[in-house]
C-alpha positions as CSV (number, residue, x, y, z in Angstrom):
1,X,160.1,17.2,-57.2
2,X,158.4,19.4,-54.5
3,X,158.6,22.7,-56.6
4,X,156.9,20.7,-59.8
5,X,153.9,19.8,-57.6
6,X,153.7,22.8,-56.2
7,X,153.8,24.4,-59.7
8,X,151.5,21.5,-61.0
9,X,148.7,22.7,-58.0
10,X,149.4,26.0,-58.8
11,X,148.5,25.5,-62.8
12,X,145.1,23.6,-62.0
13,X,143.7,25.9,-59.4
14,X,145.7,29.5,-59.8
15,X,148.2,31.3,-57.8
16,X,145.7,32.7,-55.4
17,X,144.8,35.8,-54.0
18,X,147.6,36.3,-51.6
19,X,150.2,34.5,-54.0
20,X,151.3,32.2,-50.8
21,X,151.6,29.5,-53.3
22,X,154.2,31.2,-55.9
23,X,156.3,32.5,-53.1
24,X,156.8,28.9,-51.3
25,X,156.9,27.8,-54.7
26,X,160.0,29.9,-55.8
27,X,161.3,29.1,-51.7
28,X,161.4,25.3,-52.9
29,X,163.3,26.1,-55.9
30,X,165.8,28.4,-54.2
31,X,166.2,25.4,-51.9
32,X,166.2,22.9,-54.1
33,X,168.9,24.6,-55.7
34,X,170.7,25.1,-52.6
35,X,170.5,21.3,-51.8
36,X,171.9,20.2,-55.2
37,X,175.0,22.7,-55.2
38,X,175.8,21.2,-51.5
39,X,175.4,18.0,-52.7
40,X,178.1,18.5,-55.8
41,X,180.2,19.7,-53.0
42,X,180.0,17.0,-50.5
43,X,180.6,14.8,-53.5
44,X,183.9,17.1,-54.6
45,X,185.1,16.4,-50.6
46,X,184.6,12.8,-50.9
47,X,181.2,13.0,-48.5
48,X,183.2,14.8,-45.6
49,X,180.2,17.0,-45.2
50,X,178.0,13.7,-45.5
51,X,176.3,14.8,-41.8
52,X,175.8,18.2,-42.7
53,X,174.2,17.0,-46.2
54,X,172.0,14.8,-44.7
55,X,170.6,17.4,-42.3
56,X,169.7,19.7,-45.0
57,X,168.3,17.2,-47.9
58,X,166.7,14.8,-45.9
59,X,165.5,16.4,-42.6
60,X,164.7,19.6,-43.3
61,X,163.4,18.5,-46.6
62,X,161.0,16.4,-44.5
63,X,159.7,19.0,-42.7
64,X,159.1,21.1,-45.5
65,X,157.0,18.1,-47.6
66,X,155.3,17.4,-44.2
67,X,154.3,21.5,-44.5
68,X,153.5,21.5,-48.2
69,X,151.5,18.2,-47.6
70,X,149.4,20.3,-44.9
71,X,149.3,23.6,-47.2
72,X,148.0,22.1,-50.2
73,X,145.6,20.3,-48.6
74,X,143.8,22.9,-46.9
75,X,143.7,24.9,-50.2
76,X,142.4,21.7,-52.3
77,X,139.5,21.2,-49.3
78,X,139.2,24.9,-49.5
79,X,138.8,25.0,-53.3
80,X,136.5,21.8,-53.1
81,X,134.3,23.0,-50.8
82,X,133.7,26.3,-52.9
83,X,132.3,23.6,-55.3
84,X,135.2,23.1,-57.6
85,X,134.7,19.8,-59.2
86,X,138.5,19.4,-60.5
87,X,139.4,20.4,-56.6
88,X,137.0,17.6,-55.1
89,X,138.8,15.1,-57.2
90,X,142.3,16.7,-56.7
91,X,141.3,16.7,-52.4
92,X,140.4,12.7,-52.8
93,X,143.6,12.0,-54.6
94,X,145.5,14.0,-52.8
95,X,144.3,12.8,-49.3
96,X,145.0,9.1,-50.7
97,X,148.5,10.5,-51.4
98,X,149.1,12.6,-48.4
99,X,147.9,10.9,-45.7
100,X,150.0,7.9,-46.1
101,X,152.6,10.4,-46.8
102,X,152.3,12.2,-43.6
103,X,151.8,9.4,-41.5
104,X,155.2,7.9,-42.7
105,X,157.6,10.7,-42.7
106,X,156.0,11.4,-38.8
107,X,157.0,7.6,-38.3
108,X,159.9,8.0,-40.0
109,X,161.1,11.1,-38.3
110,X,159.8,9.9,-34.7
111,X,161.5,6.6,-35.2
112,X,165.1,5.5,-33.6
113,X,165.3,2.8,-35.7
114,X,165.9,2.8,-39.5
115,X,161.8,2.9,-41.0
116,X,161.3,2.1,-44.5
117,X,159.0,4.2,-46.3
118,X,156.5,1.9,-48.0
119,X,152.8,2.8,-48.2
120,X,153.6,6.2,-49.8
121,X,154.2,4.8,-53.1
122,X,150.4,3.7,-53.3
123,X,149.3,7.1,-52.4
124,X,150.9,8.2,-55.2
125,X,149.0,5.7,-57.9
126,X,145.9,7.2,-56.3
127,X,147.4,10.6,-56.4
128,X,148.5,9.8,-60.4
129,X,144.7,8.5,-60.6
130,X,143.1,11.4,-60.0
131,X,145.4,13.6,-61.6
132,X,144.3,11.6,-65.1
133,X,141.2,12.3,-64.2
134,X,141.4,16.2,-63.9
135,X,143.5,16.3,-67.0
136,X,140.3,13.8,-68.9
137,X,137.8,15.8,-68.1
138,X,139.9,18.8,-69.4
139,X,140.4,17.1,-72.6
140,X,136.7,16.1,-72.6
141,X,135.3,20.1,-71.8
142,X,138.2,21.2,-74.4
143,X,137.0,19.0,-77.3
144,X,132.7,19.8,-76.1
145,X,134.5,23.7,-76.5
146,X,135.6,22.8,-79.9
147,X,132.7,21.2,-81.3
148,X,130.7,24.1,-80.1
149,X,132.8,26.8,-81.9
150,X,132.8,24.8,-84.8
151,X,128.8,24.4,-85.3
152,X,128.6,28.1,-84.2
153,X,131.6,28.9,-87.3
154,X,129.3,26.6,-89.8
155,X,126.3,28.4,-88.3
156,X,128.3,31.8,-89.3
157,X,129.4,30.5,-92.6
158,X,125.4,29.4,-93.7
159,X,124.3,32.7,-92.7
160,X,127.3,34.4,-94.6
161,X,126.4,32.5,-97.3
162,X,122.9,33.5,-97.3
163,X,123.6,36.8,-97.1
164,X,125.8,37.3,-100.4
165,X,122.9,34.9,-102.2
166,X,120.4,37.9,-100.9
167,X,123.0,40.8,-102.2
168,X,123.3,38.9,-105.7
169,X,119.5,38.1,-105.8
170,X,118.9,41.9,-105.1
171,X,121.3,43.4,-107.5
């Protein structure tokens, strides 16, 4: 899930100059990767590396959401405040999503007994909000694109038009 967000930020606002984004981006999925091929083998040893598992899915994990939570949120405020309209509304929804987000995994990871992540999930109906938003008004500027190359074809066409009736007139 982290690489597809990354790669989902990544397809709304670019890679960036410095391609920071693509490289963590390709880090998550080598990782993500790694994680899954440990976890078919804990499963094959009947969860004797169950401890060892953990430590790499769901600690280190942690840290790196916690990291990617903080990354892409200076780039969306960075973005917004260049006057990106899409960023503005990605920052909001992402903040809704994030900061609930960050403030439970700290909980979670500071805690010494068992927390249950709540709160996050309605960060991510705001998060999921917004994101319908951005891709709306995509659909909306795609469709005002289309009527406008359509009037400017028919405006072609007419004058096309006019122009053979001038050639036939003249001949």
């Amino acid at each position: 899930l982290l690489p597809a967000f990354t790669l989902y930020f990544e397809r709304i606002f670019g890679p960036g100059k410095s391609l920071w984004l693509v490289r963590f981006r390709n880090f998550q999925l080598v990782y993500s990767g790694f994680c899954f091929g440990f976890l078919l083998l804990n499963i094959l040893l009947s969860s004797r590396l169950d401890h060892l598992y953990r430590l790499m899915s769901v600690q280190v994990i942690g840290i790196m959401m916690i990291l990617q939570f903080f990354y892409l949120l200076v780039l969306a405020v960075n973005y917004a405040l260049r006057g990106n309209r899409e960023a503005l509304i990605f920052t909001i929804g992402f903040a809704i999503f994030a900061v609930p987000s960050l403030s439970e995994l700290i909980l979670y990871f500071s805690s010494t007994h068992r927390y249950h992540l709540y709160w996050w999930k309605w960060g991510v109906v705001g998060f999921l909000l917004s994101l319908i938003v951005i891709l709306g008004r995509r659909l909306a500027r795609n469709y005002e694109q289309t009527v406008e190359y359509s009037r400017d074809l028919e405006k072609f066409n007419n004058d096309l038009q006019r122009s053979e009736k001038m050639e036939i007139i003249s001949e």
